[in-house]
N, C-alpha and C positions, 0 to 999 in steps of 0.2 A: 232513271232509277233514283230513289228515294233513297238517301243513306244517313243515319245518325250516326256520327262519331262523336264517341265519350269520352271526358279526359278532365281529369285532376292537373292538366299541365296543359297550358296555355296563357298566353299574354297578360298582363306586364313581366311574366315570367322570362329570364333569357335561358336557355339552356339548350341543349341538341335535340331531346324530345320535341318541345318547342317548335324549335327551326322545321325537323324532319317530318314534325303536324303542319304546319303551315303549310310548307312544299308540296305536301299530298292531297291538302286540301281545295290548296290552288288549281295543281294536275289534272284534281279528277273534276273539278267544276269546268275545267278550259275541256273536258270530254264528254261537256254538255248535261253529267249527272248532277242531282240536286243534292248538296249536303248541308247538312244541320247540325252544327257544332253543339254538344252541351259541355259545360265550362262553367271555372268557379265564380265567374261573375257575376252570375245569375240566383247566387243565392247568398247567406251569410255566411261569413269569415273568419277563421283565426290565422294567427301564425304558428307554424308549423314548429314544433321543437327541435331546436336545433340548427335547422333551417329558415328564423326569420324573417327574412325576403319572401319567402315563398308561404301565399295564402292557400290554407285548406277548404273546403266548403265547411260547413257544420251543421250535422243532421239534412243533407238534401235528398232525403230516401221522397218524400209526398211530391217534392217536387220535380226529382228524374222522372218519376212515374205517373207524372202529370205530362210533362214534354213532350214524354214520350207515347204515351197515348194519343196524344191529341195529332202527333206528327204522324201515325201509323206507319211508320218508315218499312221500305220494302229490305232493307238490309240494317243491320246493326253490328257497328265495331266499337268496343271497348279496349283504347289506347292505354289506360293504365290502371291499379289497384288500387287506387286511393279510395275514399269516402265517394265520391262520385260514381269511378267506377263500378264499386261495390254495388251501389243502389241500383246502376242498371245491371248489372247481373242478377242480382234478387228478382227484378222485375221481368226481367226477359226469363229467366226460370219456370215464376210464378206464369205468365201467359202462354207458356209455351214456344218462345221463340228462338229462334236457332241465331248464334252470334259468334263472330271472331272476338280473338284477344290477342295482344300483341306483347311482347315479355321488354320493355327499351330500358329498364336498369337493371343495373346488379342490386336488387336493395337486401336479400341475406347478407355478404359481404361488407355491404353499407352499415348493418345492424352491429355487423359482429366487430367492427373496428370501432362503432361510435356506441355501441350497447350493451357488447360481450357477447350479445344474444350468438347461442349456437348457430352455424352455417347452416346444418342438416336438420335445425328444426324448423328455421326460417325458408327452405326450400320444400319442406313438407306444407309448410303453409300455403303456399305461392304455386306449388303441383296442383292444391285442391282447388283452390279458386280459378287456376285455367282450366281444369278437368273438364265441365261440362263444354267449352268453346267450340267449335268445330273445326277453329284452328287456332295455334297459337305462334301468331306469326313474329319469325324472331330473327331478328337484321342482320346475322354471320353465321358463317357455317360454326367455327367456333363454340357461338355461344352455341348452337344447335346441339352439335355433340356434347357440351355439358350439361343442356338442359335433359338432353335424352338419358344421358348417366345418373340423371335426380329421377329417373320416373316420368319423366313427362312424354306421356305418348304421342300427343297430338301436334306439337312442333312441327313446324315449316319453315324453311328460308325463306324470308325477305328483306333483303337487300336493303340499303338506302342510297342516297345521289346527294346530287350536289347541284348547288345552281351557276352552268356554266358561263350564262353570260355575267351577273354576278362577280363572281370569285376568277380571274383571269389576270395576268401578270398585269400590275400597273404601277404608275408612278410613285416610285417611293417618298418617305416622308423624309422632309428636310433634314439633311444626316446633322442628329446631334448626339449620337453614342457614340463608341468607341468598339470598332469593329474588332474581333466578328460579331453580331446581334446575333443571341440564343431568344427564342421566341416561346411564352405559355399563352396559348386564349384557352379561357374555360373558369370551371366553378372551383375554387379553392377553399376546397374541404376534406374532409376524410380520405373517401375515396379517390380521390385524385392521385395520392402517393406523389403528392407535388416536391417532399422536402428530395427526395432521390433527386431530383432536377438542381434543387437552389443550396445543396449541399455540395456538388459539382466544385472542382476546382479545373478553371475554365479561363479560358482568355477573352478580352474583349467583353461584353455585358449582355448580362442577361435582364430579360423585359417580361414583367406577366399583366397581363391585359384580364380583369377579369375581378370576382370579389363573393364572398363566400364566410360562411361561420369562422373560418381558420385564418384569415385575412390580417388581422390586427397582431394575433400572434406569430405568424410567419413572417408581417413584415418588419414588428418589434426585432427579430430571433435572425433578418438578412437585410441590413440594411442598406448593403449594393447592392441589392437588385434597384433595377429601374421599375416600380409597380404603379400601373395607371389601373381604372376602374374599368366599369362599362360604357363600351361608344356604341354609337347606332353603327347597323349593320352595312349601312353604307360606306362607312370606313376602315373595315376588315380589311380590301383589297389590299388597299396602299400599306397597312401594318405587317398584313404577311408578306409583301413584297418589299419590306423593310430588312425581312430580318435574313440572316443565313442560312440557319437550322429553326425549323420547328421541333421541339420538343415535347416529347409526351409520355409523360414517365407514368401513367394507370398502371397500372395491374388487373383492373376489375371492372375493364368497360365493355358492354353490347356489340360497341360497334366505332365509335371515336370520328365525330363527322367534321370537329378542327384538322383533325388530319388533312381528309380530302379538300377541305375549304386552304387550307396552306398549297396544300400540292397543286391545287386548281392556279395557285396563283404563283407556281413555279417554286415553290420552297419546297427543298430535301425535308423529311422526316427523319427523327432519331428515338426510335418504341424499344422497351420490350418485348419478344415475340412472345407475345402471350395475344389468347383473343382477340380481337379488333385489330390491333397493329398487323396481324399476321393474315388476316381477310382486308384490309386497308393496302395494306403496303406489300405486304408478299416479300418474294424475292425479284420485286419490279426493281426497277432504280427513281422512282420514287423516295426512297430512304435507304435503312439502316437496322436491324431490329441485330440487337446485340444483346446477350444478359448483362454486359460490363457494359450501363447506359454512356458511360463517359468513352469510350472506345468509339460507341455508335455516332457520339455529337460529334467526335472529331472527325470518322470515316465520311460521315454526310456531307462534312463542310468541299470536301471534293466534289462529289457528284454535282454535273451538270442541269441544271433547273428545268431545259426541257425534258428532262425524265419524268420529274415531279406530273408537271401538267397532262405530258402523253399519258401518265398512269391515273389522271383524275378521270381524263377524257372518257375513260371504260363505266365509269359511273352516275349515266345519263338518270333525270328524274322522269323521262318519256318511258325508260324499261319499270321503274320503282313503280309508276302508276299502272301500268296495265299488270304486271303482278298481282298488284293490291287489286283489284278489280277482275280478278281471276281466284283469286282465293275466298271471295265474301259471299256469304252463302244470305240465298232468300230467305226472309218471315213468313211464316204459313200463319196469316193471323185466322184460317177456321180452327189452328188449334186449339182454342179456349183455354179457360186458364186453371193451368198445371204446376204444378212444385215437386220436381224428380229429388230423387233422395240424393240428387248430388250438391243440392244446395249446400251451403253454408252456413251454419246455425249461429244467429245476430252478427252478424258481421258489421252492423252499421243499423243503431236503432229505428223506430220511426217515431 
């Protein structure tokens, strides 16, 4: 099987989207189907407002719909709502082709902390453009239930995993903290609700691993934290088997795949029970989900590490791929080409 996967997120990008594309990408080629990334590097660039680091396409409507033509893909997934995505949904519209969509950020939420934008207009938006999908696959039950409370009919569970050989207890790094190590990996920005964590009066030190629009001013505003940048992924292991408590103070995540990548490696979690944390962590002994997060760092620091990992173990990326490969629906290309009125009026010029 022929598959195009669309995405505004991908490499040199670090982020969980990212990771959780790769993973998929990897899985479903090791099951012998042919997949064809499109991605922003294949067109021209800006940086993203706000966001920096991360490059958007600019204007790649002729050229999704060139790819994509020429690849005649037997199935088409659209990973995300950017400039990219956008243009292949127009395009699979306009031909007639039946397509998944996958929901992997809170970006209403995102908006309404970094823009003011309302929640419920930003979730009106976001309902219309998965509308036509045929599914709209979305990585917690959680999120599911909120998305179904916005209107959105066509939602589906799917899960996400973890890479277990990977992520698995290992040698820690040369102790030069002062125990106990509280642990952040991830993007430090808005949504994160990272100062809840670095506001904490806590023993021993806290570590954020990681680097984001908010970065310079959270580390001016906490200048004991221990803050290092981005490492290659290869040395994740030993970081999270560094520390005692992973910490993960969001409020407003999909799905929270640091988590698992910690637990994988024998680290207790300490969440809000809010979405993710509460399809992540549960009431496993993998962590902790408290609303008083400092109650939870401390309850964690008890719990025994093999909990953590026994609780990753349930989140193989062998079930995540055949899921995804169960939910992706054929192209009927003697459709010709159509434009239902559920398009999206200029969404992305040409």
């Amino acid at each position: 099987m022929k598959i195009a996967l669309v995405t505004d997120a991908w490499a040199p990008q670090v982020n969980g989207v990212v990771t959780a594309l790769v993973e998929l990408v990897e899985g479903v080629r090791e099951r012998g189907h042919e997949v064809h990334v499109i991605e922003p590097r294949a067109f021209r660039r800006f940086a993203c407002p706000g966001y920096r680091e991360i490059e958007v396409a600019w204007r790649p409507g002729r050229g999704v719909a060139r790819q994509l033509d020429a690849l005649q893909p037997d199935v088409v997934h659209i990973a995300t709502e950017g400039p990219i995505g956008a243009a292949a949904r127009r395009h699979c519209l306009r031909r007639g082709w039946a397509f998944t969509t996958a929901f992997h950020t809170r970006f209403p939420e995102i908006l309404a902390k970094a823009l003011h934008v309302p929640v419920r207009w930003s979730y009106a938006w976001f309902r219309r453009f998965h509308a036509p999908a045929a599914a709209v696959m979305v990585p917690s039950e959680g999120m599911l239930r909120l998305l179904q409370s916005h209107g959105f009919a066509n939602a589906r569970p799917w899960s996400h995993g973890v890479d277990l050989g990977l992520f698995r207890p290992a040698n820690p790094l040369p102790a030069k903290w002062r125990r106990p190590v509280f642990l952040y990996v991830g993007r430090v920005s808005w949504e994160k609700n990272l100062e809840a964590f670095l506001s904490l009066e806590l023993p021993g030190t806290k570590v954020v691993y990681g680097t984001g629009p908010l970065r310079e001013r959270l580390q001016a505003q906490y200048p004991d934290v221990e803050w290092r940048g981005i490492v290659p992924r290869s040395q994740l292991p030993a970081i999270y088997s560094s520390a005692d408590v992973f910490v993960f103070p969001g409020r407003s995540e999909t799905f929270g795949l640091t988590m698992l990548e910690a637990m994988a490696c024998g680290t207790p979690v300490a969440a809000y029970p809010v979405p993710g944390p509460l399809d992540v962590v549960g009431t496993s002994a993998g962590g902790v989900l408290r609303e008083d997060l400092r109650s939870a760092v401390l309850e964690a620091l008890a719990l025994p590490r093999h909990g953590a990992r026994m609780r990753a173990l349930q989140f193989d990326w062998q079930q995540v791929c055949e899921q995804f490969l169960r939910m992706v629906v054929r192209v009927d290309h003697r459709a010709g080409d159509v434009c239902p009125a559920a398009s999206l009026n200029a969404t992305e010029p040409h």
